[in-house]
N, C-alpha and C positions, 0 to 999 in steps of 0.2 A: 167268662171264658177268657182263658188266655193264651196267645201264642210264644211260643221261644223261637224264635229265630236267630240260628247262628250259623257261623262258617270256622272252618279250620285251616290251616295251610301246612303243609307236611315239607317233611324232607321229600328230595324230589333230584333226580338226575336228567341230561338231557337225550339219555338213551336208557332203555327199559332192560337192556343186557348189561350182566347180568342179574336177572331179577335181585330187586331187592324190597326188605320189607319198611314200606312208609311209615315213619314217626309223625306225631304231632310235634310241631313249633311253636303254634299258635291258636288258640282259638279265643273266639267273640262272641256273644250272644247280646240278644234283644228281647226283650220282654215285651207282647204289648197285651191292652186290651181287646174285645170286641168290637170297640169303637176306633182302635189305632193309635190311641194312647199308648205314647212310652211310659212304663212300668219300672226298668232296671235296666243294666247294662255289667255285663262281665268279659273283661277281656284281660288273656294274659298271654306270655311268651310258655314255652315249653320247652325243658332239655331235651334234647336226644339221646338216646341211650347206647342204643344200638350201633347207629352212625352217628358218633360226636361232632364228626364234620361237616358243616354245610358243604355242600357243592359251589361250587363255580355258578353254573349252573344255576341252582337253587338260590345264592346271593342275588342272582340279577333278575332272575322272575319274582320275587316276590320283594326284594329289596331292604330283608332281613340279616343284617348281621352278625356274625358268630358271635360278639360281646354282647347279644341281647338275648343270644340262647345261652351262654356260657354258664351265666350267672342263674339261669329261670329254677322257678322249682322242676322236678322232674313231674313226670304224669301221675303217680302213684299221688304225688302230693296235690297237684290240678283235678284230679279226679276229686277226692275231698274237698277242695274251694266248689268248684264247679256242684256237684252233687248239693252243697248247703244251699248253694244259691237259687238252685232250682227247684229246692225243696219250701221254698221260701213264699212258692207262687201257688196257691190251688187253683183248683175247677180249669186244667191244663188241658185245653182242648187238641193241641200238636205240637210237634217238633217242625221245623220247618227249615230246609236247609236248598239251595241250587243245585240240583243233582242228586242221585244217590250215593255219590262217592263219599260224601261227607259220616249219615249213617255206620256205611259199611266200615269207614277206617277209626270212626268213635268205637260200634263196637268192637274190632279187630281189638284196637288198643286193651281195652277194658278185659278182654279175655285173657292177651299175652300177660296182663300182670296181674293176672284174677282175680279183679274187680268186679261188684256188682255193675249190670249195665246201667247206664244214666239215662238212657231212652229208654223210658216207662210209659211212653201215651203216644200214641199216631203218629206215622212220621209224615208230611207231606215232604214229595219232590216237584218241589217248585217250577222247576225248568220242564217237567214232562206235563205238570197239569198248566203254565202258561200257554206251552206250546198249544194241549189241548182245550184252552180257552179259547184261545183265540183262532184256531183251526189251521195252524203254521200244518205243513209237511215236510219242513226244514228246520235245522235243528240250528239255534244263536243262540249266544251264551250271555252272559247278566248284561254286561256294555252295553251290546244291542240292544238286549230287550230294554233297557231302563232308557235307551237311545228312542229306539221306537216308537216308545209311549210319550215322548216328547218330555221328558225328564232328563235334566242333567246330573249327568254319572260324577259324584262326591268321590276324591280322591283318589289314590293308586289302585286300581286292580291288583288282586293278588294279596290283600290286607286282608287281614280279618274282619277287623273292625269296618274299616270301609264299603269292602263286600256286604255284611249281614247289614250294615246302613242302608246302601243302595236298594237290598234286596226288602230292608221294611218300606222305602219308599215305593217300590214296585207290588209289595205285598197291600199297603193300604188303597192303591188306586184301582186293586181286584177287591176289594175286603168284601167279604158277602158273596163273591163267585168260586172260592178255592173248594175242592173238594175236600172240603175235613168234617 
């Protein structure tokens, strides 16, 4: 059995007016075993399409700069990396990501440029079945929790790569309690 665990990071403003539709920047995944062995690792930058411009905003929460989107493939081409890479893995027990937002703006993306979805086996959300492990009735986000479990949080928040680290580290010290 094997998990994928990944995060993405979007374009992003520091007000919701007026709406706009989130791109991928970035995404990262993790492969592991049953056992919590790492398996593979895929991380890449993503053009923007839509909004070529990082925000302000967006520079500084995530601490991505334009010259590292400028250059990236666009999504249509990440979709194909990503898709081979994942194809690469059988007996895929889940998808595994902090939140449902992740999910939902994978598949967003994949529809706007009508691509096959890349989430083909269970998704878990991480953050609602922690919560419900451990009987939270308040809602903290990956810092704390990888805080709480008395693990030290690896790198910038707001990374791709870093986040879906932190989150296999938080994933292997449940391994055997997630609901997949």
């Amino acid at each position: 059995m094997k998990y994928i665990l990944f995060d993405l990071e979007t374009t992003c403003w520091d007000t919701d007016y007026p709406p706009r539709q989130r791109e991928i920047i970035e995404i990262a995944a993790i492969v592991i075993d049953e056992f919590g062995n790492e398996e593979g690792r895929f991380e890449t930058f993503v053009r923007p399409e839509i909004h070529p411009h990082l925000s302000p905003y967006c520079i500084r929460l995530t601490q991505i700069e334009p010259e590292d989107v400028v250059g990236a493939p666009t999504f249509s081409k990440v979709h194909s990396q990503f898709s081979n890479w994942v194809d690469q893995f059988h007996d895929l027990q889940a998808f595994v990501a902090w939140g449902e937002q992740d999910e939902k703006i994978l598949d967003e993306a994949c529809s706007y440029h009508g691509l096959e979805q890349i989430i083909d086996a269970p998704y878990l959300d991480a953050k609602q079945a922690y919560h419900r492990i451990n009987q939270l009735d308040y809602r903290i986000g990956l810092v704390k929790a990888v805080k709480r479990e008395g693990l030290r949080f690896e790198g910038e928040p707001h990374r791709a790569m870093t986040d879906t680290y932190n989150l296999m580290c938080l994933f292997r010290k449940y391994l055997g309690e997630w609901p997949v």
